[in-house]
ZAKOLSE-280339 format. One line per 2 residues: number of its first residue (from 1); their letters; for each residue x, y, z of N, C-alpha, C. Coordinates in Angstrom, 3 decimals. Atoms other than C-alpha are relative to their C-alpha. Example, Ala and Ser with C-alpha at 12.3 -4.5 7.8 and 13.67 -1.06 7.14 Angstrom:
residues 2
1 = AS = 0.890,-1.190,0.000,12.300,-4.500,7.800,0.900,1.200,0.000 ~ -0.820,-1.190,-0.060,13.670,-1.060,7.140,-0.770,1.090,0.730 $
This chain:
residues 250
1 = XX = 1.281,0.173,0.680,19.760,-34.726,-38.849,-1.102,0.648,0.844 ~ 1.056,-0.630,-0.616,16.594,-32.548,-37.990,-0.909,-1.255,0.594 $
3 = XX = 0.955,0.801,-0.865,14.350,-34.257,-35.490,-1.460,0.113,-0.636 ~ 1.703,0.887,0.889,10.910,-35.864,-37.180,-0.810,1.218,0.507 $
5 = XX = 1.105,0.072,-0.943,7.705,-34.148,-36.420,-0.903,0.133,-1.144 ~ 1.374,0.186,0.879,4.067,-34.550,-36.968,-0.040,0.971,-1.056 $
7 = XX = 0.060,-0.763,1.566,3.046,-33.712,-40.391,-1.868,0.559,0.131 ~ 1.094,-0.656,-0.157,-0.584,-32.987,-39.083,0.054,1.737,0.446 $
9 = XX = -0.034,-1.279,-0.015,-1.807,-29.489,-39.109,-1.216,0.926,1.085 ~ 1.058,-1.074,-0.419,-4.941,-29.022,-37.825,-0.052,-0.063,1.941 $
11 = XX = -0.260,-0.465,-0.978,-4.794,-27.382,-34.161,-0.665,-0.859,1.602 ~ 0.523,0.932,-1.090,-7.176,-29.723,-31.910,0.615,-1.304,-0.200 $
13 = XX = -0.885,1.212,0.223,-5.212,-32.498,-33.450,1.342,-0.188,0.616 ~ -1.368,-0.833,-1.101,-2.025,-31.087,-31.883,-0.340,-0.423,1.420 $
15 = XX = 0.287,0.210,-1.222,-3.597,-30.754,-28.665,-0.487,-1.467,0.238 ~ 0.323,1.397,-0.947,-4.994,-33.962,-28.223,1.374,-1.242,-0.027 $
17 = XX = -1.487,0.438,0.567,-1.568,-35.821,-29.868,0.627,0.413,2.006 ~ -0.263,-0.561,-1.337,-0.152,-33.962,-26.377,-0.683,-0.303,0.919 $
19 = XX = 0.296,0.653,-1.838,-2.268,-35.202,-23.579,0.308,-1.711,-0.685 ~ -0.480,1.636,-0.081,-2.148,-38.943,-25.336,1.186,-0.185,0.100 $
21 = XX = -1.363,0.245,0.088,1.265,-38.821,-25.457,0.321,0.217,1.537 ~ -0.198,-0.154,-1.494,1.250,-37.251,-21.399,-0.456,-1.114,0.272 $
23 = XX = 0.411,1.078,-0.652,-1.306,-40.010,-20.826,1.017,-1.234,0.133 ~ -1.007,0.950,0.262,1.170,-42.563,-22.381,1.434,0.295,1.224 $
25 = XX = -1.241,-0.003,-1.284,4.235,-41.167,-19.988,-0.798,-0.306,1.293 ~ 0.824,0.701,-1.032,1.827,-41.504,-16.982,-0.170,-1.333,0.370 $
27 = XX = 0.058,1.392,-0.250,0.825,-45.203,-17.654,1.370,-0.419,0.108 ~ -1.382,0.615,-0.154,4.804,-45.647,-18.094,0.120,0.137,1.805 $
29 = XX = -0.386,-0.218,-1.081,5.688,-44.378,-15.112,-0.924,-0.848,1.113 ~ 1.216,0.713,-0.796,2.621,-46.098,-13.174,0.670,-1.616,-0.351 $
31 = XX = -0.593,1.199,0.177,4.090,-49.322,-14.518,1.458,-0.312,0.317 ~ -1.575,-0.039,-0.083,7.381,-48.515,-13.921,-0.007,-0.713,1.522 $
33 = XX = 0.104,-0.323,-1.554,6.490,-48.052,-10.155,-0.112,-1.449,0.665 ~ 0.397,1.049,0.012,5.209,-51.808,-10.240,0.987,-0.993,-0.221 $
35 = XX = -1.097,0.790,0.050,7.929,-54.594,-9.206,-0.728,-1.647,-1.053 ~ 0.836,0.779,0.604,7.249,-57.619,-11.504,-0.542,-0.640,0.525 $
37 = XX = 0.984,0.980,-0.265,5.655,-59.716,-8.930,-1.116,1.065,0.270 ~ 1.029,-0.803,-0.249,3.437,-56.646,-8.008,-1.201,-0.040,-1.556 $
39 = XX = 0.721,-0.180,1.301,2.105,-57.061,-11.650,-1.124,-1.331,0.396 ~ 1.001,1.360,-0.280,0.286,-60.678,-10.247,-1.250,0.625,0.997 $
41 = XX = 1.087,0.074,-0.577,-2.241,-58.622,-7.957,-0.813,0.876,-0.467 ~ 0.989,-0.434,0.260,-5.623,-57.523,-8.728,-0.052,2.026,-0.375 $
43 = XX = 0.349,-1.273,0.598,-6.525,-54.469,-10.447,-0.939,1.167,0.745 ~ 1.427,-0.280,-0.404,-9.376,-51.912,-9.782,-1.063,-0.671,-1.017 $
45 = XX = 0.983,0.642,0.955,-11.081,-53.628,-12.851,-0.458,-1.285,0.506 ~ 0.599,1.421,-0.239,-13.394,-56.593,-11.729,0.845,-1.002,-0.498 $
47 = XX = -0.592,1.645,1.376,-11.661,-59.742,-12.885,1.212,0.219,-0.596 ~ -1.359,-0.762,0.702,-8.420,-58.112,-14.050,1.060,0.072,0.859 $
49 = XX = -1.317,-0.701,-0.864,-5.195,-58.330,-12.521,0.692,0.950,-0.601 ~ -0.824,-0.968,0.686,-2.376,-55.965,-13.316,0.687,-0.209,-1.516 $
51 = XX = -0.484,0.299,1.603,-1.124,-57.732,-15.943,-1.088,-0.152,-0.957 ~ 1.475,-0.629,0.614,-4.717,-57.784,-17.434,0.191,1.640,-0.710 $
53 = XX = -0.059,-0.907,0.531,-4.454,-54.559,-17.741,0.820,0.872,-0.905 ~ -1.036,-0.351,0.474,-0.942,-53.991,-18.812,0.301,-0.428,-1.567 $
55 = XX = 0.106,0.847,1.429,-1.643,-56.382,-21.863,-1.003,0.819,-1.041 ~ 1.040,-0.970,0.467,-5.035,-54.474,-22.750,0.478,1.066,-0.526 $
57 = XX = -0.668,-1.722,0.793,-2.816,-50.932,-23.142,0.771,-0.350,-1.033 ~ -1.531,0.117,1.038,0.040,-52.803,-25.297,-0.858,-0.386,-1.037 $
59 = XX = 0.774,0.298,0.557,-2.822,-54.525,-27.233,-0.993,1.008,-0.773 ~ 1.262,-1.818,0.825,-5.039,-51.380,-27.652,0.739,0.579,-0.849 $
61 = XX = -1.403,-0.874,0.957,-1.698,-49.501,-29.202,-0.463,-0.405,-1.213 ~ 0.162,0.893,1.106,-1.913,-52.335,-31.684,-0.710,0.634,-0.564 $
63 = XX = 1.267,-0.025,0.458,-5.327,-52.224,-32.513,-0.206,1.735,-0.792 ~ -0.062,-1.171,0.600,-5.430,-48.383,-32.948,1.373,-0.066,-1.004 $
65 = XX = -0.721,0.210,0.942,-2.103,-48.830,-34.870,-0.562,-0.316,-1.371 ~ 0.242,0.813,1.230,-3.851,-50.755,-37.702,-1.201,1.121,-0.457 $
67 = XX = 1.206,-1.388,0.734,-6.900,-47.881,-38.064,0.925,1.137,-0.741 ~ -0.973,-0.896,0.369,-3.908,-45.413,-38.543,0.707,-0.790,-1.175 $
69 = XX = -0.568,0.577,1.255,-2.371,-47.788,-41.225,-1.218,0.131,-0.673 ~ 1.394,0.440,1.144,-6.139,-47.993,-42.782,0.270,1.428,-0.739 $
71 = XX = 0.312,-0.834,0.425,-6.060,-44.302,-42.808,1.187,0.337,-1.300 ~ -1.134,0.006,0.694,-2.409,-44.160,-44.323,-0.017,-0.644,-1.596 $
73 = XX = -0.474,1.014,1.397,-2.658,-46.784,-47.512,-1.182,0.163,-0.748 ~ 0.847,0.230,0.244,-6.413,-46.779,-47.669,-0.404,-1.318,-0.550 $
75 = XX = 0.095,1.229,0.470,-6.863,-50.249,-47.371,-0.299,-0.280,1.378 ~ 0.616,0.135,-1.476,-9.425,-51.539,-44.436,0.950,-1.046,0.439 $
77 = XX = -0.969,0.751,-0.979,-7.584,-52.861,-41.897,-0.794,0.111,1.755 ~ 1.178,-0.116,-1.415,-10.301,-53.296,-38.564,1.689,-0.444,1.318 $
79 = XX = -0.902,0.347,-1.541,-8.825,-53.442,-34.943,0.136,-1.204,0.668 ~ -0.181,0.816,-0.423,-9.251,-56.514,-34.449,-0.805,-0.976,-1.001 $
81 = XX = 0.725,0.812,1.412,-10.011,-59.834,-36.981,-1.132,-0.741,0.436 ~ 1.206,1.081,-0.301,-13.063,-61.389,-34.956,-0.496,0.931,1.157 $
83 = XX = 0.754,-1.310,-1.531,-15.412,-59.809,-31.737,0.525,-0.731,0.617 ~ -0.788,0.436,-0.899,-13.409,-62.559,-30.003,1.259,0.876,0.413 $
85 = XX = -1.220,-0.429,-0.356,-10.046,-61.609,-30.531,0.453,0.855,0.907 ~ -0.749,-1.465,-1.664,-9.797,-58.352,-27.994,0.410,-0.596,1.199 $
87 = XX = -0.445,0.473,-1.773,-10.429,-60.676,-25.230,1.051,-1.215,-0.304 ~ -0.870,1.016,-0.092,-8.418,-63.506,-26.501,1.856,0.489,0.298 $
89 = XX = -0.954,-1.051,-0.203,-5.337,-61.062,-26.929,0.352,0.440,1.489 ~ -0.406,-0.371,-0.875,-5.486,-59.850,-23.584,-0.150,-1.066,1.353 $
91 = XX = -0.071,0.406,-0.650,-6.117,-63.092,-21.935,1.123,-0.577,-0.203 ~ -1.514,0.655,0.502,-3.207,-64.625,-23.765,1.098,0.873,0.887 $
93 = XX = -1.334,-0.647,-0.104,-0.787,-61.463,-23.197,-0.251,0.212,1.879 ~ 0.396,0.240,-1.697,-1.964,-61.734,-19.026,1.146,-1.095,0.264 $
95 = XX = -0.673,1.850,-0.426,0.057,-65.275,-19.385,1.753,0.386,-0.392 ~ -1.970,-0.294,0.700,3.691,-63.328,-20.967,0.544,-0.197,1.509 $
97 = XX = -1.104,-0.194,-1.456,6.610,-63.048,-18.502,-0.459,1.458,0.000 ~ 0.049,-1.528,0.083,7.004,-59.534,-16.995,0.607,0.618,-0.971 $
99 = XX = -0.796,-0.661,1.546,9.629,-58.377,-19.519,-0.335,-0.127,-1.253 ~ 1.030,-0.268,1.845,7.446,-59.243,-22.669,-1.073,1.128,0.810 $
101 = XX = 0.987,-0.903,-0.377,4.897,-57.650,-20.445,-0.080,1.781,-0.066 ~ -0.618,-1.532,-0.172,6.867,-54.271,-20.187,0.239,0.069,-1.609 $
103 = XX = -0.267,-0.251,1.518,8.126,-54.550,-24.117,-0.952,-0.101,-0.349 ~ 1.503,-0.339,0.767,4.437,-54.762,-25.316,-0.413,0.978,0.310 $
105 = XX = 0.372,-1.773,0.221,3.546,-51.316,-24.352,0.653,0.550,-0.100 ~ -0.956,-1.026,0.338,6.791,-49.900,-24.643,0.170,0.027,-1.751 $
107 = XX = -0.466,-0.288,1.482,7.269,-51.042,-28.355,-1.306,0.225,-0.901 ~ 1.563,-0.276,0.741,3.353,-50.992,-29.376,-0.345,1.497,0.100 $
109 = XX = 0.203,-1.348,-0.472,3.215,-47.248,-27.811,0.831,1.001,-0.636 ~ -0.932,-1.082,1.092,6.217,-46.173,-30.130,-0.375,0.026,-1.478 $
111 = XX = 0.221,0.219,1.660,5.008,-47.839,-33.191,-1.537,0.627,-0.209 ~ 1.306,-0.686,-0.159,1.391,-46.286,-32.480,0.391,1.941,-0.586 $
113 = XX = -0.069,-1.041,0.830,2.982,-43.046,-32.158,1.122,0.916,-1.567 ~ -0.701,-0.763,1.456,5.469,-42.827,-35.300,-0.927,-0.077,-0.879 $
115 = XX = 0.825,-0.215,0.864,2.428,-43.592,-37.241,-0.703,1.226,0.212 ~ 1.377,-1.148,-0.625,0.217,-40.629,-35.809,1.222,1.054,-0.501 $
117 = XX = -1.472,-0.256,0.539,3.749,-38.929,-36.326,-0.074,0.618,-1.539 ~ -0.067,0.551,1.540,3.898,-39.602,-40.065,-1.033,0.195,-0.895 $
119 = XX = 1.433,-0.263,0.700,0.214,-39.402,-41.119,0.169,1.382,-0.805 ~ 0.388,-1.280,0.294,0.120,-36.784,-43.363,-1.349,1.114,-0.006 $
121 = XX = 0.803,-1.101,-0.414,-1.861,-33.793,-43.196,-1.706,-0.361,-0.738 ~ 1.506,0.516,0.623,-4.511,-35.016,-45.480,-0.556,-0.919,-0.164 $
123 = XX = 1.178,1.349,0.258,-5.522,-38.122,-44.492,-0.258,0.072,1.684 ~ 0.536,0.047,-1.966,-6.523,-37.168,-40.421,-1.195,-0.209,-0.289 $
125 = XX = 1.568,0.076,-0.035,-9.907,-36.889,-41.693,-0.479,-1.436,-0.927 ~ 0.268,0.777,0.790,-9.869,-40.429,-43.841,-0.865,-0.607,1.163 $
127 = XX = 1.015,0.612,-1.002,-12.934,-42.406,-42.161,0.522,-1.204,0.305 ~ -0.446,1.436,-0.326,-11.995,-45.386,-40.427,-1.658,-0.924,0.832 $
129 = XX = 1.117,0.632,-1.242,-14.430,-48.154,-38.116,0.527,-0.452,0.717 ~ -0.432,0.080,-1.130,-13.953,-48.682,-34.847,-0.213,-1.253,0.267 $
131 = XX = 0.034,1.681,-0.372,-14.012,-52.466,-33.076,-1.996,0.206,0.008 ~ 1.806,-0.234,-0.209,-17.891,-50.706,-31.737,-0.338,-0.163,-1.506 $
133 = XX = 0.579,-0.378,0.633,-18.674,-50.211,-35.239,-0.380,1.433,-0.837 ~ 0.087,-1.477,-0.128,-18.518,-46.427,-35.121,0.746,0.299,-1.300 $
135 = XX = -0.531,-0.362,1.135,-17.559,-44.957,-38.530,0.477,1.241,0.818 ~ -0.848,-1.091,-0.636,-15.017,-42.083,-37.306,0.863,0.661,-0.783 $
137 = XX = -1.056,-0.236,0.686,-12.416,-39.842,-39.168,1.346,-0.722,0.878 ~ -1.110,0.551,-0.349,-8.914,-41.404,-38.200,0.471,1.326,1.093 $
139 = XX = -0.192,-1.121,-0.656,-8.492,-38.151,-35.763,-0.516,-0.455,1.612 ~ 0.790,0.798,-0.973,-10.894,-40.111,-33.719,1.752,-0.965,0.611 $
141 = XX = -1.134,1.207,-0.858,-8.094,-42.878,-32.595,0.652,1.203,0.988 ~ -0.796,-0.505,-0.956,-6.286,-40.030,-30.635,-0.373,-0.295,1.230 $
143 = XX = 1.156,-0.175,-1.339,-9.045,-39.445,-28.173,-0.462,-1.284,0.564 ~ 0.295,1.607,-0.578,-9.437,-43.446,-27.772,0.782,-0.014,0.460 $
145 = XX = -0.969,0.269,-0.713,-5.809,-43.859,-26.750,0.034,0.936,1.276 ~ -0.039,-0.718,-1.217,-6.083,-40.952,-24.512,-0.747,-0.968,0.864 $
147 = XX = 0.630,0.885,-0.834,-8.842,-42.428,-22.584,0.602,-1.066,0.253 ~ -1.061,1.502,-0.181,-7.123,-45.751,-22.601,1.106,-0.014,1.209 $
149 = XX = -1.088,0.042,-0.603,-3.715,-44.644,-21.288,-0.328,0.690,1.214 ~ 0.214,-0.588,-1.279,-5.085,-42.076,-18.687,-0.692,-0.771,1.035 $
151 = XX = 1.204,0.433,-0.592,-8.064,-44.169,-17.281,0.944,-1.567,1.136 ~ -0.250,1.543,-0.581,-5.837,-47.511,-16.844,1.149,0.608,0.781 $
153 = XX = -0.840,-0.001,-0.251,-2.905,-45.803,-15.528,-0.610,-0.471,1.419 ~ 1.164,-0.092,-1.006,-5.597,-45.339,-12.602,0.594,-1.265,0.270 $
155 = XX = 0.294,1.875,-0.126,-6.574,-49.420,-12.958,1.202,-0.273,0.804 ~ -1.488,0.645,-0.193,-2.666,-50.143,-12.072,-0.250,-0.382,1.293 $
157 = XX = 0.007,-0.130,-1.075,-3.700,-49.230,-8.522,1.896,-0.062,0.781 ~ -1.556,-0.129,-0.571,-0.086,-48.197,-7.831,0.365,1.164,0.553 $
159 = XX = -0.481,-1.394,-0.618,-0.636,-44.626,-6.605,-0.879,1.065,-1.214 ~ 0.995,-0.938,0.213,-1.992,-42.793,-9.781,-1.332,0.145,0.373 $
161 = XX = 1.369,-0.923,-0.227,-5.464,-40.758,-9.022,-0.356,0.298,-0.927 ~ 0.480,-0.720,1.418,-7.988,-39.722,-11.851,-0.092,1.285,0.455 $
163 = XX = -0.344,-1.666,0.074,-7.081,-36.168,-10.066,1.131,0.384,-0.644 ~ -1.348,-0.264,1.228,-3.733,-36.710,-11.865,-0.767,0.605,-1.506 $
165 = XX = 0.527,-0.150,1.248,-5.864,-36.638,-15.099,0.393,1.541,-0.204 ~ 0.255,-1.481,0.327,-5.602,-33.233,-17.027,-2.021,0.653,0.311 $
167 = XX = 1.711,-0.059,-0.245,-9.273,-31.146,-16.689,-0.655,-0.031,-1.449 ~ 0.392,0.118,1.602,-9.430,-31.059,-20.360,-0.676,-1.058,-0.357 $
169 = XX = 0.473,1.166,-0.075,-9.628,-34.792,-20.657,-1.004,-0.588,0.957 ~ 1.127,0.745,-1.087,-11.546,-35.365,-17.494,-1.494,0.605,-1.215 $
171 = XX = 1.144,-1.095,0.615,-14.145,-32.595,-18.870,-0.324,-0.724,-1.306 ~ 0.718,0.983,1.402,-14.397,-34.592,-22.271,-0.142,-1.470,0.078 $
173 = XX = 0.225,1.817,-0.294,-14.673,-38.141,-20.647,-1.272,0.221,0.580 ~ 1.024,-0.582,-0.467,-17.433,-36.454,-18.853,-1.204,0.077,-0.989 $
175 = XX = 0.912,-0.133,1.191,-19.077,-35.497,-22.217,-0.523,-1.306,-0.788 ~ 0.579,0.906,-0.058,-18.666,-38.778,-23.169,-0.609,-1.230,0.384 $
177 = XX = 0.899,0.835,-0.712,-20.048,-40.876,-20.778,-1.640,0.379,0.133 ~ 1.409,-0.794,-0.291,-23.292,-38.638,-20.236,-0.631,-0.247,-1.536 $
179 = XX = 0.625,-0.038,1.396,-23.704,-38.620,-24.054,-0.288,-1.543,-0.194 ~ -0.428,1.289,-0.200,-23.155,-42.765,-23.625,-1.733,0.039,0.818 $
181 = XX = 1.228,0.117,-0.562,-26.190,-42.371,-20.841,-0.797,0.520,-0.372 ~ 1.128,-0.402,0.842,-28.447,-40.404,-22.942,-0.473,-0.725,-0.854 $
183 = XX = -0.112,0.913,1.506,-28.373,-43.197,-25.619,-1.205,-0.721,1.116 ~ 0.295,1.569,-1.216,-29.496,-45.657,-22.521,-1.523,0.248,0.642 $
185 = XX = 1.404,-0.601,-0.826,-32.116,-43.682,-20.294,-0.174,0.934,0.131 ~ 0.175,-1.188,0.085,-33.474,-40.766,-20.926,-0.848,0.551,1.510 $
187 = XX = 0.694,-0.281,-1.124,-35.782,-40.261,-17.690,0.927,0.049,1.022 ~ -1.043,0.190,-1.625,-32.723,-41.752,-15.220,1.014,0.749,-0.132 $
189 = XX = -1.540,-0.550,-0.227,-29.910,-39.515,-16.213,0.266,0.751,0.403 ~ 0.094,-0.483,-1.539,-28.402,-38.463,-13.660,0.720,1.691,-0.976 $
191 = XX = -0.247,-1.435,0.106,-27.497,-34.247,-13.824,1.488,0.081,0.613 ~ -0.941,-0.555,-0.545,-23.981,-33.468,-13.461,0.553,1.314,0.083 $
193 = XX = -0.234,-1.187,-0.199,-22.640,-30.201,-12.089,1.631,0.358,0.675 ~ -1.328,-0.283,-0.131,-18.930,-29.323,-11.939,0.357,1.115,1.207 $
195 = XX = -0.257,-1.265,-0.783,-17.973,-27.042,-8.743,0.921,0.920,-0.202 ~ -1.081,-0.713,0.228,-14.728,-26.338,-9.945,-0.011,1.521,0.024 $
197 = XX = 0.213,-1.303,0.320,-14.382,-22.427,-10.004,0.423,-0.138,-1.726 ~ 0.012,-0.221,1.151,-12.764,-22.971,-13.629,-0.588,-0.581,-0.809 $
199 = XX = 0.332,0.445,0.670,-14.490,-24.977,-14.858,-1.727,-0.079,0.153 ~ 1.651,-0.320,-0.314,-18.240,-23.695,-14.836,-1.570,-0.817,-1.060 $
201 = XX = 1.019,0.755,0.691,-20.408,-26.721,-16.514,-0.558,-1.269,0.558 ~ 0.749,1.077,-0.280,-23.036,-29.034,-15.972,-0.478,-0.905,-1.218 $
203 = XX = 0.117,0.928,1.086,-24.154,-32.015,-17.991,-1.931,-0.038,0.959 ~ 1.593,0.073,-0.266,-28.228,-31.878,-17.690,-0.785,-1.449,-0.318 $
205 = XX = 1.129,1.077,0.398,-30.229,-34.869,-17.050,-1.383,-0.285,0.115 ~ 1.340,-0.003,-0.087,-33.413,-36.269,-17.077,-0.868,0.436,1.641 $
207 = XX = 0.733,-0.802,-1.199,-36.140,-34.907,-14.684,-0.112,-1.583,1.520 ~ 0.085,0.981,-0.928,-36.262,-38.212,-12.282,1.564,-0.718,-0.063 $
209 = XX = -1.340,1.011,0.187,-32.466,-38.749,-12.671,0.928,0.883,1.219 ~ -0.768,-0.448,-1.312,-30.173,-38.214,-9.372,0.736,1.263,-0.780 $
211 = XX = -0.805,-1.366,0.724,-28.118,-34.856,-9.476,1.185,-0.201,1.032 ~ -1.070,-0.355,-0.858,-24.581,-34.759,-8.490,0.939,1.210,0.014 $
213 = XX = -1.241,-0.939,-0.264,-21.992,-32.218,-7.145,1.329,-0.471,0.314 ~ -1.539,-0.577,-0.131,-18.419,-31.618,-7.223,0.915,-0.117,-0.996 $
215 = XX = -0.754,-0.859,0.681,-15.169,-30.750,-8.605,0.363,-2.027,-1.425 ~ -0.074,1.012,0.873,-14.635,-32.681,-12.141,0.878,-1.059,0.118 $
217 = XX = -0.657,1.584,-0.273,-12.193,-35.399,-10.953,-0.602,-0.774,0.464 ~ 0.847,1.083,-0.505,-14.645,-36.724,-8.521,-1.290,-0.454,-0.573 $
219 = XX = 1.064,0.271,0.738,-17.227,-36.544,-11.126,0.307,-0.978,-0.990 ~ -0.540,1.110,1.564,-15.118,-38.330,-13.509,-0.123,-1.627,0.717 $
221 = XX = -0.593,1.540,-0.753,-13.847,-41.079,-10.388,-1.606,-0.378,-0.317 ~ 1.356,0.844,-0.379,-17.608,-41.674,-9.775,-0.665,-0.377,-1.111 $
223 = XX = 0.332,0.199,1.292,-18.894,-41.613,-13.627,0.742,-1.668,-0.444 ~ -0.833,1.610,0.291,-15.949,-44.337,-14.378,-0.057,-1.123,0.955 $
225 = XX = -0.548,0.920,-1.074,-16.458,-46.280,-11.705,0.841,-0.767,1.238 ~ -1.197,0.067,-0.371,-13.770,-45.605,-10.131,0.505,0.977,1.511 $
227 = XX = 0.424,-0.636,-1.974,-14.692,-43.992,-6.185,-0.530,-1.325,0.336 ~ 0.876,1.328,-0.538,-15.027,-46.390,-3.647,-0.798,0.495,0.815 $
229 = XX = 1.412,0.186,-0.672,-18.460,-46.589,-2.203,0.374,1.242,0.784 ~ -0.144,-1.374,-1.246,-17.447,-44.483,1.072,0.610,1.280,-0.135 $
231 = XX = -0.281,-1.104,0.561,-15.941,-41.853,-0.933,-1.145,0.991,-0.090 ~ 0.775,-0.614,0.545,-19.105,-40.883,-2.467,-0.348,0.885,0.660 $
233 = XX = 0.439,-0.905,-0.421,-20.783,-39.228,0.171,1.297,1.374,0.571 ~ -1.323,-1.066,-0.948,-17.270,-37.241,1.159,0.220,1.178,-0.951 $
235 = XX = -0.556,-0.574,1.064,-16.282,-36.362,-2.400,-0.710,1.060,-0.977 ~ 1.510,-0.725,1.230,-19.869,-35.296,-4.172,-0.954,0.336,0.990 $
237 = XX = 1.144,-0.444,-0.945,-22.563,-33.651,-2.585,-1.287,-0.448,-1.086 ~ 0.907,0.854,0.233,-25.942,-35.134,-3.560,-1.223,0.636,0.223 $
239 = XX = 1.195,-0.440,-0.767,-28.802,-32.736,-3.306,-1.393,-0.352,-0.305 ~ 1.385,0.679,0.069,-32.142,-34.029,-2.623,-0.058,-1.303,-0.331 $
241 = XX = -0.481,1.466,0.069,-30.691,-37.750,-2.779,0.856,-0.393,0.767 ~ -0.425,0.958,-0.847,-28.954,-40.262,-1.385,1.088,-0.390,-0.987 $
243 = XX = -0.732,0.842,1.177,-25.597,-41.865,-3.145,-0.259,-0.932,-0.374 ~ 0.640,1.640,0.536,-25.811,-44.621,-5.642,1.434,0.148,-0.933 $
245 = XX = -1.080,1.160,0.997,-23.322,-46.664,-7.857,-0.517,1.441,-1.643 ~ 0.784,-0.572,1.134,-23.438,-44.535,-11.379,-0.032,-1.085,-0.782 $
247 = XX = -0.170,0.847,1.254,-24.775,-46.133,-14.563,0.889,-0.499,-0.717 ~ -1.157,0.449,0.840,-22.879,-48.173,-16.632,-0.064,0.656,-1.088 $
249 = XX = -0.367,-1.009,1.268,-20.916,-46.304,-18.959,0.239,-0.689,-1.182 ~ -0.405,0.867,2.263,-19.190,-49.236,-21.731,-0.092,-1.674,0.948 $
């Protein structure tokens, strides 16, 4: 029997399908790496142990799962049935054993992607809403799971680096965080400037808003939150300032 594949067509849909799906092997492997009592200590996320986080990715699957059924039947189906539920979900699935812990992103991460899979070609663009509120075409969910699976593999604190990240994805987490701080403060936002040789872009901020340098991973670590303190001055150069904590992004 011929082997399945996506029934989508259009070409940035492809590509992004392909890093969420890398991101997704990444967080595996990052979890893999993690013995089950190693899953009981603290995260990089405030307040989050590992299993915190491990519940959050199997949970998120879900959640995007059910936008991808909305888009499929056309019949609303939200990510979640209350503004509670996200956190109740992931304080609950924090409390599984390890082995439910490991089968909730392994079987939520397959059933996520045979739907994405399956979607046919003419419903990528059916509008869905997001938990935010955000009216989106269903094309949108890719680029959420990406972020998701790449960002937390990070969280695991088991060895991945957001220099693992691809520059593609860094470079558009970039876009949207800055676009995130434009919403917020227009005077404080800070100017980012990519050193990379290939990658020749800056994100322009306001005229009283710090300006940072260097290469887009450490722009991403420090954007997400995710450089510690004594990094900063090593990793980014800072001209005509001093380091600081960046704005909150979500």
């Amino acid at each position: 029997m011929p082997a399945r594949t996506d029934l989508v067509q259009d070409t940035d849909v492809i590509r992004d399908l392909a890093n969420a799906r890398l991101g997704t092997s990444m967080f595996r492997r990052a979890l893999n790496q993690l013995s089950d009592d190693d899953l009981d200590a603290a995260s990089l996320l405030l307040g989050w142990t590992r299993r915190h986080v491990v519940a959050h990715v199997g949970y998120n699957a879900r959640a995007i799962a059910r936008l991808v059924e909305w888009a499929a039947t056309g019949e609303p189906n939200p990510m979640y049935s209350s503004p509670g539920a996200r956190a109740e979900e992931i304080d609950y699935g924090s409390t599984l054993n390890p082995e439910a812990l490991r089968n909730l992103v392994e079987h939520s991460a397959i059933d996520l992607d045979v739907r994405w899979r399956d979607l046919p070609a003419d419903r990528w663009s059916f509008r869905v809403v997001t938990a935010q509120g955000r009216d989106v075409p269903v094309s949108e969910t890719v680029w959420m799971r990406t972020r998701e699976v790449w960002l937390h593999a990070v969280d695991l604190a088991g060895g991945a680096q957001v220099g693992d990240i691809p520059t593609d994805v860094l470079t558009r987490l970039l876009d949207d965080i800055h676009r995130t701080w434009r919403t917020r403060d227009e005077q404080g936002l800070p100017s980012l400037r990519a050193t990379d040789g290939s990658v020749p872009k800056h994100w322009t901020g306001g005229e009283s808003g710090v300006v940072v340098e260097g290469p887009v991973a450490a722009l991403a670590a420090w954007a997400t939150g995710r450089m510690a303190p004594q990094r900063r001055a090593v990793d980014l150069a800072w001209p005509g300032g001093s380091p600081i904590e960046a704005p909150r992004w979500i």
